[in-house]
N, C-alpha and C positions, 0 to 999 in steps of 0.2 A: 477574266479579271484577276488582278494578282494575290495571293493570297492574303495578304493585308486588308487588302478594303472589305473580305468576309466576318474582319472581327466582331463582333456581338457588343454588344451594350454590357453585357456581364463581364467579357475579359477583357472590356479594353482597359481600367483602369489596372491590369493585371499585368500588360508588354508593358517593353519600355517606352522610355520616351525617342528613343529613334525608331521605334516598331511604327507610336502613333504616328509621328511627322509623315513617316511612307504610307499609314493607312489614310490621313486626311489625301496628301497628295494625288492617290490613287483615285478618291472618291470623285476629286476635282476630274483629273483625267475620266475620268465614266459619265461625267456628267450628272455627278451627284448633288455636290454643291455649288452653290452660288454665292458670287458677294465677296469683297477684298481677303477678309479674316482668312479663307482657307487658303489663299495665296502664301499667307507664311511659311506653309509649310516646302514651299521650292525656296525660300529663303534662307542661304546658307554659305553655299561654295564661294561666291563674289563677295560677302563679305570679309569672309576667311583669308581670301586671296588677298582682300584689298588692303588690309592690314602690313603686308611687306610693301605697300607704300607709300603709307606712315611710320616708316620705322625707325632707328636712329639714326642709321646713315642720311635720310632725309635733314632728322635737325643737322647735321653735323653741314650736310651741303648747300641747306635752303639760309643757315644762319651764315655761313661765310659770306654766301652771294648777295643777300641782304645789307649785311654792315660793309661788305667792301665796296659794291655794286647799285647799292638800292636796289630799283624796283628796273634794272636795266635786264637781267636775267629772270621776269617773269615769262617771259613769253618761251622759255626752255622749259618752265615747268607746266607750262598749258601745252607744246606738244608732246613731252614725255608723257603726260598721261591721256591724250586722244589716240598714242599709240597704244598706249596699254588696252584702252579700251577696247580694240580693237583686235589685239594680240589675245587678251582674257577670254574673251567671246569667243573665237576662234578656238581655244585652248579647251574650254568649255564646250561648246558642239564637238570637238572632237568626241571627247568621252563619251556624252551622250548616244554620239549615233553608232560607235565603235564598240564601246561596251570597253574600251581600253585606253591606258594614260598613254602618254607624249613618248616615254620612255621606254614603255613598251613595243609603240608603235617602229620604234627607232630600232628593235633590238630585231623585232622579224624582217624590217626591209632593207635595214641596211649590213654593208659587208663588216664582218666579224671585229676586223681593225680601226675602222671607222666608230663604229659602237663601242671597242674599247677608248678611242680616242676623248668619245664624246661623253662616254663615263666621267674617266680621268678628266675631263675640264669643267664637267657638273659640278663634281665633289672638292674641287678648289672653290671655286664658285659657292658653293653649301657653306665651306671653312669660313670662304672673306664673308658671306650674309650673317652666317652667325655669330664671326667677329662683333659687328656691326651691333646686332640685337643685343646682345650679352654685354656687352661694353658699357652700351647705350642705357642699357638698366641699373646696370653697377653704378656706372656715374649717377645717375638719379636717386639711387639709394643713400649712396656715399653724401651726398650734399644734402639734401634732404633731412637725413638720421642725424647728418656729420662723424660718420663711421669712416674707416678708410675704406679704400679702393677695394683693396682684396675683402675686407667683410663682407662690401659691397656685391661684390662678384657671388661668395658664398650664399647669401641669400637670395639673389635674382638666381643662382641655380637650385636652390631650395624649391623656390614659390613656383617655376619653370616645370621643374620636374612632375610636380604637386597636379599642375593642374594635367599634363600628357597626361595622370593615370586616370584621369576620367573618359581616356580611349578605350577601357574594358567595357566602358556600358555604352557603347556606339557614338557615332559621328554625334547627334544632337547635342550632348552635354557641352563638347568642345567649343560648337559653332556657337552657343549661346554665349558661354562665358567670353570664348572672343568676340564676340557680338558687342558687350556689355562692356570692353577693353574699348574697342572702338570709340562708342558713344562717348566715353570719360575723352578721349582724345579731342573726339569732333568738339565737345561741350566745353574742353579747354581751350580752344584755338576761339572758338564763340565769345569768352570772355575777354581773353587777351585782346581781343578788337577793339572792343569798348576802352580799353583800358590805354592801349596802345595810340597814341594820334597817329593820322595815315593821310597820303595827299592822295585820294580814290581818285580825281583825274590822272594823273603822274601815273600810276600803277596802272589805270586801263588802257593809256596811251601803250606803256611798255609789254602790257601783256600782250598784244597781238605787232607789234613794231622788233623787228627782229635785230639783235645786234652784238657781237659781240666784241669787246674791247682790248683785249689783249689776250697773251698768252696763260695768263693766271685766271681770266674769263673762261677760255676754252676748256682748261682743266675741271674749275668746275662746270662749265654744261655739259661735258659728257660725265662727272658724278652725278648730276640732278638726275641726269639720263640712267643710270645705274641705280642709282638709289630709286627711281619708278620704276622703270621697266625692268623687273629682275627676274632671271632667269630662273629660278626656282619656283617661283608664282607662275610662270608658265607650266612650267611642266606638271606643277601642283594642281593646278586646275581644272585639266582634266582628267584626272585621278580624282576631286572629288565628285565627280557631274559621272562619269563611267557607269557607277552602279546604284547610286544613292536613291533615283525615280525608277521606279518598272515600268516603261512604257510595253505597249502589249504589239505595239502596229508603229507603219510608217507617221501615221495622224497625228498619236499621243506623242511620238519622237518629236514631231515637227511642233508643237505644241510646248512642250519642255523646250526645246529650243529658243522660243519668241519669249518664254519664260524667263529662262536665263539670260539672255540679252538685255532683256529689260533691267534685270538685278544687277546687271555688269554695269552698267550704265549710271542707275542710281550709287551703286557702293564705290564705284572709281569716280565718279563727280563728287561725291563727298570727300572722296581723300586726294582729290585734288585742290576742292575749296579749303583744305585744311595743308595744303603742302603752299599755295598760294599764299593761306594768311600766315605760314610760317616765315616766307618772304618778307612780307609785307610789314610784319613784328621785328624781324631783325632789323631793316632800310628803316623804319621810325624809331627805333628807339637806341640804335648805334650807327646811323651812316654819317649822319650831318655832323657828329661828334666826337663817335669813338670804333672809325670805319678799322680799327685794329683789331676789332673781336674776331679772334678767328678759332674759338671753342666752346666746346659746351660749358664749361666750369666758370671762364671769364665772363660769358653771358647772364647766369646767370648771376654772378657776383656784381655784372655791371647792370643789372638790371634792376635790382635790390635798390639802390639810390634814385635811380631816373626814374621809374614808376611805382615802385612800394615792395614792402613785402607780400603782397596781395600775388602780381603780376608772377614774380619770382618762383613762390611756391604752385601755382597753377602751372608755370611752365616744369615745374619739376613730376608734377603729379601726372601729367601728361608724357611727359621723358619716359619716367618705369611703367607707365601703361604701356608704352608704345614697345620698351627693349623688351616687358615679360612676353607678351600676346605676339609678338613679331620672333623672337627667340622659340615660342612652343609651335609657329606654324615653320620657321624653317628647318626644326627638329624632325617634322613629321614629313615637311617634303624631302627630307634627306633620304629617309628611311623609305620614300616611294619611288625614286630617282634610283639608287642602290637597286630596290627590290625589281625596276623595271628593267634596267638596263643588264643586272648580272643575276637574275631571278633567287637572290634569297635577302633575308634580313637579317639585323642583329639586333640584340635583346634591347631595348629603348635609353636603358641607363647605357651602355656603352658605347650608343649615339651620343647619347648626353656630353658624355665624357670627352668623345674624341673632339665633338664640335666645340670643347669649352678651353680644349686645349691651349689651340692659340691666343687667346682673350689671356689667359692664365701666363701666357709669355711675351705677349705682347707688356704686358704689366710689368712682369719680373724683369724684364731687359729695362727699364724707364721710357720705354715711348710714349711720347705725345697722343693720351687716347684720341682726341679727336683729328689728329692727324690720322691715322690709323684707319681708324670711320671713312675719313677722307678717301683715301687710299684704297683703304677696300669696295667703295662702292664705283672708282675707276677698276679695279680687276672684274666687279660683275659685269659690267658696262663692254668690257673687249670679250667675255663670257657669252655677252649674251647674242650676238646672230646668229649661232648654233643652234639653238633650240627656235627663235626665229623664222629660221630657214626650213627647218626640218618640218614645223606646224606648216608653214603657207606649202611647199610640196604636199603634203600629205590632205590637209584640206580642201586642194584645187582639183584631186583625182578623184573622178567618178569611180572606178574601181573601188577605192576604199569607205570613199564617204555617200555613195548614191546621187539619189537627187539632192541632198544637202553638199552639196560640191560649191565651192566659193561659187561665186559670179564673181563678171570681168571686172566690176567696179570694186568689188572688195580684195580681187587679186593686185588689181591699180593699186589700191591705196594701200597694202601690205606689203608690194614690193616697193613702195616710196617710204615707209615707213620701216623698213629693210634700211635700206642705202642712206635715210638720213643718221640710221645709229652705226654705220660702217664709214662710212664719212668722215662722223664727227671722230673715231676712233682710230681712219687713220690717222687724222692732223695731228691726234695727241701723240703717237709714234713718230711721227716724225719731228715734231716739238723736242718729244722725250731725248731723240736722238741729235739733235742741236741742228735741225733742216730748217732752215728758215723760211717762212709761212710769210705769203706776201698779204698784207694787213694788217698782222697779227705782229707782236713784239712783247716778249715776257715782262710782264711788270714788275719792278725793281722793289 
């Protein structure tokens, strides 16, 4: 048994609280405990993950598709995230039965050029996510306070920073407090429903009816696609599942696994129900209207008359949840991405820094933030079948993963969930490149 689960009744209020979470976890694996409550304690990684996607580049692409599109691009945002699901899972067994993240695994298997390659395309990918986050809070601060921009920026990297140092006293402190970021998010999107009118036929018909309508369509379903399925939350996630449970045997491996699954499952269905009602909020309350909102600032300034100042400020308070808690986990997958793939780190504030860079210039140039948002969650989106790729190879081989090796069913569905984000990625290159796409025709 692991040394945690021997803790005594006298020290346990003595470790921390990431000591306890492994000693309950343990107990459970031993077949100590019984009953849902010690479950909490494997509750953690899929929440953390799940947060990049609710992040801002979500509002920035669920609010365009909404006011331009209505509820015709829901059903992009219900497969972008049954892919995740499945990606996350995936991502997560790895660590588990490897004892090692995504990043790592990349750097021992594959050739020296390849793994610089795949570096250098992470850590662009790292820049545009935490464009995204960082931006995403700024603007929320900024309107909210009514500070400018740049204040804005100052404090979301203030409060940002604040909360990474509670990485000295272990994993648990983090996962709670994003935990608790989460919740405020889910609890805003809950209210705004109420508040919002919605035609719930309309939106169920489109959520499974697939369609896309032009070329200004296509751009954003592969950002929906980008803004869910991001590549940094893959490789994050098995990093945090790696070493966080001490399984002792094949049993408790497999055990933690059904574990995790299950937690993937609930925490990406919540932030899909919340990336849906994000949809769903925009198509009601600017499509029939004022299908011109195409940012975050104009939303919510146009929302403020149509539904109250109620509706306005819950979407703002939900905004800096989402940019602080989505900016401190892309901060930390940076720094596991970096340390797997060229094995060293650098000191947190100069992560901080490098990732806030572009936010800090994208601003000082006058760009359109949520163009920007826009933009950068199409570069995660061509980012992302790399790390894709490289999970289903390495999940499918017996050599590396044992009996926890895919099956043919879950190889199916991740090589189809492969090729529908390669797909949609070529069209947008060839789009980009003025090829013209038989259906499709850029909207004016």
């Amino acid at each position: 048994m692991s040394d945690y689960a021997t803790i005594t009744a006298s020290t346990f209020r003595q470790v921390s609280l990431s000591e306890r979470t492994v000693a309950a976890a343990s107990r459970v694996l031993a077949g100590q405990r019984c009953g849902f409550r010690p479950y909490l304690a494997f509750v953690g990684p899929a929440v953390v993950a799940s947060i990049a996607y609710m992040d801002p580049g979500n509002f920035a692409t669920n609010i365009q598709a909404g006011a331009k599109y209505g509820y015709t691009l829901l059903w992009v945002v219900l497969l972008a995230n049954v892919i995740a699901m499945l990606f996350q899972a995936l991502s997560a067994k790895l660590g588990i039965v490897t004892g090692r993240n995504l990043a790592e695994m990349c750097r021992e298997q594959f050739p020296l050029p390849v793994v610089s390659a795949m570096w250098i395309i992470s850590e662009v990918a790292a820049m545009a996510t935490d464009l995204a986050e960082f931006l995403g809070g700024a603007i929320g601060c900024s309107l909210l306070f009514g500070m400018p921009l740049l204040y804005g920026m100052i404090v979301t990297g203030v409060v940002v920073y604040g909360i990474l140092m509670f990485e000295r006293f272990g994993f648990r402190p983090v996962e709670l407090v994003i935990g608790s970021l989460v919740a405020v998010i889910a609890l805003c999107y809950l209210i705004e429903m109420f508040i919002a009118p919605a035609d719930w036929r309309s939106a169920a018909v489109d959520l499974v009816l697939p369609e896309i309508a032009d070329g200004d369509a296509l751009l954003l379903a592969v950002g929906i696609i980008g803004a869910t399925v991001m590549p940094h939350a893959v490789y994050m996630h098995s990093g945090l599942t790696r070493a966080r449970i001490p399984a002792r045997d094949e049993s408790e491996k497999r055990r933690v696994v059904r574990i995790s699954n299950t937690e993937v499952m609930v925490a990406l269905a919540i932030a899909g129900m919340v990336n849906i009602a994000m949809v769903i909020m925009a198509s009601s309350a600017f499509h029939a209207g004022h299908p011109e909102v195409a940012d975050i600032e104009t939303a919510y300034h146009t929302l403020t008359p149509l539904l109250g100042i109620a509706a306005s400020g819950v979407f703002l308070v939900s905004l800096i949840a989402s940019g602080v808690s989505s900016s401190v986990v892309a901060t930390q997958a940076g720094q596991m991405i970096m340390q797997g793939f060229v094995g060293f780190r650098i000191p947190i504030w100069a992560r901080r820094l490098i990732t806030m860079l572009p936010a800090f210039i994208v601003v000082g140039l006058g760009a359109a933030a949520t163009s920007a948002l826009v933009i950068s969650q199409v570069v995660l989106s061509i980012a992302l079948p790399l790390p894709m790729v490289a999970l289903l190879m390495f999940t499918r081989r017996t050599d590396i993963m044992g009996q926890f090796a895919n099956g043919r069913l879950t190889n199916v569905a991740a090589i189809l969930g492969t090729i529908v984000v390669l797909s949609l990625n070529v069209l947008l290159i060839l789009q980009t490149f003025g090829v013209t796409i038989p259906g499709l025709s850029t909207a004016g």
